[in-house]
Legacy VTK file of the C-alpha trace (Angstrom):
# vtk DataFile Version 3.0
C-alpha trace
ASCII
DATASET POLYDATA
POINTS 387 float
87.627 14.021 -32.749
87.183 13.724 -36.659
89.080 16.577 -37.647
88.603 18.309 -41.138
91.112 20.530 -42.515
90.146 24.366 -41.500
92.853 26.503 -40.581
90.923 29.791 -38.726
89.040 27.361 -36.355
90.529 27.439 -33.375
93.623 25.112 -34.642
95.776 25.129 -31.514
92.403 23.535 -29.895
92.964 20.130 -27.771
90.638 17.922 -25.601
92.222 19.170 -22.441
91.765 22.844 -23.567
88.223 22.290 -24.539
87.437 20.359 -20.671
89.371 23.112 -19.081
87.505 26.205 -20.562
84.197 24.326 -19.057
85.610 24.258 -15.923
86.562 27.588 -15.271
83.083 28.493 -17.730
81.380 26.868 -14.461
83.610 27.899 -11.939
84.776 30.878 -10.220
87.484 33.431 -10.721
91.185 33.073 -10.307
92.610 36.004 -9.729
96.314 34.418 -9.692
96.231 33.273 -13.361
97.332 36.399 -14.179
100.010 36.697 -12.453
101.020 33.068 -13.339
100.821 33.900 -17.190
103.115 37.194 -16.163
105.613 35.012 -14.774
105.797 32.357 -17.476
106.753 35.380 -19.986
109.061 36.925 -17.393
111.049 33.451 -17.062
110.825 33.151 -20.629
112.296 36.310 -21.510
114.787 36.972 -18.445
115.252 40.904 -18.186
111.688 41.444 -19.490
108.831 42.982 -17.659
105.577 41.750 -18.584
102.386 43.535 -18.796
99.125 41.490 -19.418
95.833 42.686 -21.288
93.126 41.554 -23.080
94.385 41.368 -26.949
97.613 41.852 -28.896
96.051 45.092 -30.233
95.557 46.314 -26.703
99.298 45.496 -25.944
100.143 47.567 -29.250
97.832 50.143 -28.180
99.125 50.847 -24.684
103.170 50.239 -25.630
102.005 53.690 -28.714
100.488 55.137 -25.505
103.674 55.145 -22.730
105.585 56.056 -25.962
103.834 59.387 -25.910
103.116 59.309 -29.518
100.445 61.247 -30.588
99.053 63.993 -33.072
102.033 63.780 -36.002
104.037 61.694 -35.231
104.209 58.854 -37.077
104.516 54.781 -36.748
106.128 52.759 -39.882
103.939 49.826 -40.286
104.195 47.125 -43.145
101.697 47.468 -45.839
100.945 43.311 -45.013
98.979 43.264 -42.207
95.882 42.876 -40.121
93.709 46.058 -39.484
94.193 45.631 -36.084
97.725 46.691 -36.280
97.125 50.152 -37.741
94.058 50.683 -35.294
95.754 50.147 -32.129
98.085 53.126 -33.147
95.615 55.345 -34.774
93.418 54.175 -31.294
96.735 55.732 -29.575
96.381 58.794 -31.126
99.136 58.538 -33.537
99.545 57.976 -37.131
100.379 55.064 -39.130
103.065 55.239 -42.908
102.569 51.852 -44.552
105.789 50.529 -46.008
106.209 47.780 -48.426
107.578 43.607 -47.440
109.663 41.269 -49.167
107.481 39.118 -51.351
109.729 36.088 -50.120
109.091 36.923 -46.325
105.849 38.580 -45.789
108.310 40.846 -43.612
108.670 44.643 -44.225
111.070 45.578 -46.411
114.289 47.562 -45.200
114.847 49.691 -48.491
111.571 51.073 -48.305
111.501 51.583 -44.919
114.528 53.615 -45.055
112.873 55.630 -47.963
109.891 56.279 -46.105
111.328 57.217 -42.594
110.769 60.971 -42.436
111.072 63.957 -40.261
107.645 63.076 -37.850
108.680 59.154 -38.134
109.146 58.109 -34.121
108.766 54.429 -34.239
108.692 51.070 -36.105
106.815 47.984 -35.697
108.586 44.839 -36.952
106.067 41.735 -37.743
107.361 38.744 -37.982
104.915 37.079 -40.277
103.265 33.807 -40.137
106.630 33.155 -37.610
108.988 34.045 -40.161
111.555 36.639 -38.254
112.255 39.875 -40.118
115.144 41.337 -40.349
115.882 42.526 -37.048
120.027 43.102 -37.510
119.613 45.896 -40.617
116.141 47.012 -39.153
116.936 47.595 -35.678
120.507 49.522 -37.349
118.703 51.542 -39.038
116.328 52.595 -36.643
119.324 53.096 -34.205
121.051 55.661 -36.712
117.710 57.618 -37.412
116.719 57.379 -33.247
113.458 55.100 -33.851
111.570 53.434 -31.433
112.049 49.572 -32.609
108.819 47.216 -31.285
108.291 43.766 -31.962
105.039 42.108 -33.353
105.414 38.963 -31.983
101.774 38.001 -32.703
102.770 35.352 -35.083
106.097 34.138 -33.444
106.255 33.123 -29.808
109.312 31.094 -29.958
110.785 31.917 -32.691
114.428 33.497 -32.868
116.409 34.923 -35.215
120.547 34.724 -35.264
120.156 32.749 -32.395
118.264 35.596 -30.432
114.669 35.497 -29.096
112.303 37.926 -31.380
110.627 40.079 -28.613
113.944 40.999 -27.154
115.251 43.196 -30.065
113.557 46.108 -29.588
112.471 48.615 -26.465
109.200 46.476 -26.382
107.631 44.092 -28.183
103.466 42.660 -28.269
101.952 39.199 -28.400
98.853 37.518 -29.108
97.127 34.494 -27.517
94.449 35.229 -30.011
92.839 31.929 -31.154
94.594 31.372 -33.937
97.776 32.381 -32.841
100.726 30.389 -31.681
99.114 29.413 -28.270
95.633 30.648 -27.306
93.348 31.970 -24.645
90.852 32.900 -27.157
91.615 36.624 -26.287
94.606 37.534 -24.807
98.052 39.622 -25.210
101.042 40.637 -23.246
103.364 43.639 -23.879
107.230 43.486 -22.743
110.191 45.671 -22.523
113.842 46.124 -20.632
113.480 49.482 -20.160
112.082 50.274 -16.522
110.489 53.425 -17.239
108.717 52.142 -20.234
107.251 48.918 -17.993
106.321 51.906 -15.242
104.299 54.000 -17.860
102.521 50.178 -19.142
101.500 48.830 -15.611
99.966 52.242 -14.633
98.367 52.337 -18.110
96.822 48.373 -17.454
96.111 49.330 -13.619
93.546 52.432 -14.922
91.882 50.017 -17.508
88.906 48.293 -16.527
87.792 44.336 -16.833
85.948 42.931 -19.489
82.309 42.152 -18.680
81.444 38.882 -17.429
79.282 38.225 -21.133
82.274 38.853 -22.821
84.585 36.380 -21.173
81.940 34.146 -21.011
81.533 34.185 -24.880
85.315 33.675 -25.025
85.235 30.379 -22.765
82.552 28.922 -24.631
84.421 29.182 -28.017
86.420 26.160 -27.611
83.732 23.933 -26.191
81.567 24.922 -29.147
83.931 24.931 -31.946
84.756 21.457 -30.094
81.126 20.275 -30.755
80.688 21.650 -34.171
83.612 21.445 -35.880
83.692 17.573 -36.872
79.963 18.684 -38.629
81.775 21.394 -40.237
82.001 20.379 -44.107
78.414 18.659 -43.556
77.091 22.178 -43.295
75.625 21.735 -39.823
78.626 22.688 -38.072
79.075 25.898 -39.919
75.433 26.372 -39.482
76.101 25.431 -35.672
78.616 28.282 -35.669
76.977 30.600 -37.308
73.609 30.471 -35.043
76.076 30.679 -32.103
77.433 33.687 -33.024
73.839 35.069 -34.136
72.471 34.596 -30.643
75.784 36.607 -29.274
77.403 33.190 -27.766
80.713 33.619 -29.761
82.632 36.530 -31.021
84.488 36.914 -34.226
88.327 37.604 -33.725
87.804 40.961 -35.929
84.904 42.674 -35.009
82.966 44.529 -37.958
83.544 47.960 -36.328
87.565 47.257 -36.625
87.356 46.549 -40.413
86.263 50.028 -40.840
88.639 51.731 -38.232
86.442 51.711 -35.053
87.317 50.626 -32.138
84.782 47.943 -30.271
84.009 49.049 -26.328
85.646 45.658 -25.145
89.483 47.112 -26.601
91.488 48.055 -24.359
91.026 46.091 -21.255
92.786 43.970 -18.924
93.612 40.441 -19.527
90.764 38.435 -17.910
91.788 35.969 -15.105
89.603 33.367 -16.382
91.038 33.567 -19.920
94.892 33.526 -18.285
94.249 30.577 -17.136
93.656 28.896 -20.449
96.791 30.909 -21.747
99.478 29.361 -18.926
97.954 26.281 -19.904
98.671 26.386 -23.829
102.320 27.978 -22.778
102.934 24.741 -21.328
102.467 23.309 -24.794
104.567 25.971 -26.695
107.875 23.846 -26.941
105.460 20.742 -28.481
103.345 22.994 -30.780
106.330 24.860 -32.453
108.520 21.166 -33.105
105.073 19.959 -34.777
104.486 23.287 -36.824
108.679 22.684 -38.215
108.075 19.295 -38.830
105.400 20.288 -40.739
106.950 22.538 -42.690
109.696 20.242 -43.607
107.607 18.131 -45.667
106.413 20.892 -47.827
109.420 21.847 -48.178
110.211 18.723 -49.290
107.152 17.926 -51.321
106.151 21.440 -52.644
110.325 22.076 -53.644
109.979 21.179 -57.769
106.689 23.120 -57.759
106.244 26.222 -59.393
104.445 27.497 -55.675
106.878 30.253 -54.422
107.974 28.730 -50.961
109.167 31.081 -47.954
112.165 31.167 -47.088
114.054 28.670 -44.526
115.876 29.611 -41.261
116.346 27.609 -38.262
114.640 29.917 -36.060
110.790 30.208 -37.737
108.186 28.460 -35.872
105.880 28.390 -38.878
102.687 29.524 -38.022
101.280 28.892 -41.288
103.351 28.142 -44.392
102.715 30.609 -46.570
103.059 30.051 -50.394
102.564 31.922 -53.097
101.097 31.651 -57.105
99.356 33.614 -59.551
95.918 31.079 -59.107
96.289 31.270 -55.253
92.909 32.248 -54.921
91.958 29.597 -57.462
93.601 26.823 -55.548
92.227 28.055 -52.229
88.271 27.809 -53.565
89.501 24.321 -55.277
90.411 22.896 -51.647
87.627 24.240 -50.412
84.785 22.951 -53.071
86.562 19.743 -53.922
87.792 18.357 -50.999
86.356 20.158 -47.959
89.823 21.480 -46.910
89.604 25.203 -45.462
92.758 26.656 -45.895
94.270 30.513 -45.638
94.842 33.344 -47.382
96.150 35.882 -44.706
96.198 38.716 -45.560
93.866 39.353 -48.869
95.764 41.204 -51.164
98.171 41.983 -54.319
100.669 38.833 -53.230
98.682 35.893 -54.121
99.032 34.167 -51.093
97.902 30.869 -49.800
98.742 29.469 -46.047
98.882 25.992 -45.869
97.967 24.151 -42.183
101.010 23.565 -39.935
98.587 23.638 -36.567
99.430 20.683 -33.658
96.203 18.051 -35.174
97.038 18.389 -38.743
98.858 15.576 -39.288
102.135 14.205 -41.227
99.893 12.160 -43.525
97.852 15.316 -44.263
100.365 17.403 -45.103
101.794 14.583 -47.834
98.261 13.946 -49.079
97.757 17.957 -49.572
101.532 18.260 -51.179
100.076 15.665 -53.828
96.644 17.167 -54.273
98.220 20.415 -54.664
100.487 18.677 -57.416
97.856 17.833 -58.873
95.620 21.151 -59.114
98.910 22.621 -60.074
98.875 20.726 -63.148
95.674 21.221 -64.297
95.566 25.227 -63.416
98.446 24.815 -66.535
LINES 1 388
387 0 1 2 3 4 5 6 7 8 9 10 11 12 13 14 15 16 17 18 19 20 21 22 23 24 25 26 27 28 29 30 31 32 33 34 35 36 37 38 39 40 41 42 43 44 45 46 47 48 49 50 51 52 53 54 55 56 57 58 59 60 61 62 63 64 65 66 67 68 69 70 71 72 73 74 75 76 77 78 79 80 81 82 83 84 85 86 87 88 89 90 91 92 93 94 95 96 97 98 99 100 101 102 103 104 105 106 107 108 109 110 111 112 113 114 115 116 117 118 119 120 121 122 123 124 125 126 127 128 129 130 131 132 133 134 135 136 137 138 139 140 141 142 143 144 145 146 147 148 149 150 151 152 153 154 155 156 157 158 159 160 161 162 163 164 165 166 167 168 169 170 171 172 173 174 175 176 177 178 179 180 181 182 183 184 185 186 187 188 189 190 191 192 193 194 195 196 197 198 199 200 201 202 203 204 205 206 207 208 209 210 211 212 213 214 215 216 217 218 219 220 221 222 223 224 225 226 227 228 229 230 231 232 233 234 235 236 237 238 239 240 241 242 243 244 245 246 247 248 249 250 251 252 253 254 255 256 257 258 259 260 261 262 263 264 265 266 267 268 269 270 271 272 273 274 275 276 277 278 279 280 281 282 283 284 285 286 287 288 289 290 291 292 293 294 295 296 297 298 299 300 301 302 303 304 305 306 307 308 309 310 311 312 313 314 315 316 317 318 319 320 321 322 323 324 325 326 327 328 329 330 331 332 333 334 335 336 337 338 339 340 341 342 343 344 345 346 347 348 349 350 351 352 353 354 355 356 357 358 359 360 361 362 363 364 365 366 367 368 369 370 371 372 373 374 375 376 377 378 379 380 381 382 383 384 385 386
């Protein structure tokens, strides 16, 4: 497949992803795919119980919800985020303090943190963005001194570690996404763990009283790769964003952010259990998480390369990222992301939209080596002229 550049479109997508959605699309249930995704986490993180459900903001919401948090207590979240993060805990019934991140990392900042921790502060979620690992040794001593809950949003960084240590395994829990743009993906998907026995008690009773997702729902999900499969080589023609578009129109494909989230709702299908059908495309991505992650660090070492005597601020480097995106930033971000788009076609980032000026730039497993030199030099070159 003819691939343009697009970095929201289902990037971790493959031929054998895309011919095993149809199967289980026209097949029946599995109910052991579950299970099998449960294990793969368990032997991944030895010590950890796993609990599976149907998003990363429905693990969130349900590791707020065995906390007992609720009414005034509060959650430290970092101001850099996705609005699913803050709804899962205000879904929980608690309340969220937004604290600033480190311009360099994306990651929330420990000074301001520690200046915004107050008397109704109970716990703290630590993203690591885009893959980049926070600062889990001053965070999680922090926390410790002022008795915080520490969890883990691992949404970005399956794989990653920091100081030689797995992120996910710092705190009393931690959340990931197999969202489909996420570090391996099941379209929908998400998995909660912790060491703590009690805590994994409270979690699997929570997930045994939630109910399934319809059968239209997970049927929308399984035909998102086989249609962004068709559609996307058509994409900068206009007839495969057209394609997409009328897809989603007729109710064949959901967006990964409903419109009801954006303004604080909370959509009937959140939370729910992780569908069988959908685990089975998970366990089969996890199989590709050691391939994916080399590929998104290889990446990443050519811009680091390339991009190093620009004036683009680069993130920083440590062993253990696994790169999601590369995220860069400049004072014409925007301009340079609408440039790449109307010039050449090329649809990259710009998680989140806000004061940073950000712009990600592809590391997923098809974007190529040769890509990533030929944007470096195009980038070079819009650099210049933006002068």
């Amino acid at each position: 497949m003819i691939r343009p550049i697009n970095i929201g479109l289902s990037p971790n997508l493959e031929a054998d992803d895309v011919q095993l959605a149809l199967k289980v699309l026209l097949g029946g249930e599995d109910e052991t795919a579950r299970q099998l995704l449960v294990e793969w986490f368990e032997n991944y993180f030895p010590g950890f119980e796993t609990i599976a459900f149907n998003s990363g903001r429905s693990a969130e919401w349900a590791i707020i919800k065995a906390l007992g948090l609720k009414g005034e207590d509060e959650v430290l979240i970092q101001e850099f985020t996705c609005v699913a993060v803050s709804n899962s805990v205000r879904w929980a019934g608690a309340k969220t303090i937004d604290v600033a991140i480190d311009p360099r990392t994306f990651n929330m900042d420990p000074v301001d943190l520690e200046r915004k921790i107050g008397p109704r502060s109970r716990a703290v979620i630590v993203q690591h963005t885009f893959g980049h690992a926070a600062d889990l040794e001053k965070i999680k001593a922090m926390c410790d001194r002022r008795g915080l809950v520490v969890i883990e949003d691992c949404a970005h960084a399956l794989g990653a570690s920091y100081k030689g240590q797995k992120v996910g395994t710092w705190g009393k829990a931690a959340f990931f996404s197999l969202g489909r743009d996420k570090v391996v993906s099941s379209v929908f998907g998400g998995v909660a763990i912790t060491n703590d026995a009690k805590l994994a008690e409270k979690l699997r009773k929570i997930e045994q009283d939630l109910l399934e997702n319809s059968w239209g729902w997970v049927t929308q999900q399984l035909l998102h790769p086989a249609l962004t499969w068709l559609f996307f080589p058509f994409y900068n023609l206009g007839l495969g964003k057209l394609g997409l578009w009328g897809a989603q129109r007729l109710g064949l494909l959901s967006k990964a952010v409903y419109e009801v989230e954006k303004r604080g709702g909370r959509p009937e299908c959140f939370p729910a259990k992780y569908a069988p059908r959908l685990a089975r495309l998970g366990v089969h991505q996890l199989q590709k998480l050691e391939r994916f992650n080399k590929h998104r660090q290889e990446i990443a070492q050519i811009y680091f390369e390339k991009l190093a005597e620009t004036e683009l601020g680069l993130p920083p480097r440590s062993e253990g990222d696994v790169y999601l995106r590369f995220t860069v930033t400049h004072p014409q971000a925007r301009e340079l992301y609408l440039r790449a788009k109307l010039e050449r076609g090329w649809v990259l980032g710009d998680w989140y939209k806000s004061k940073y000026q950000v712009l990600n730039l592809p590391t997923y497993p098809s974007f190529s080596a040769e890509q990533a030199r030929e944007l470096c030099s195009q980038l070079k070159v819009w650099l210049k002229s933006e002068k």
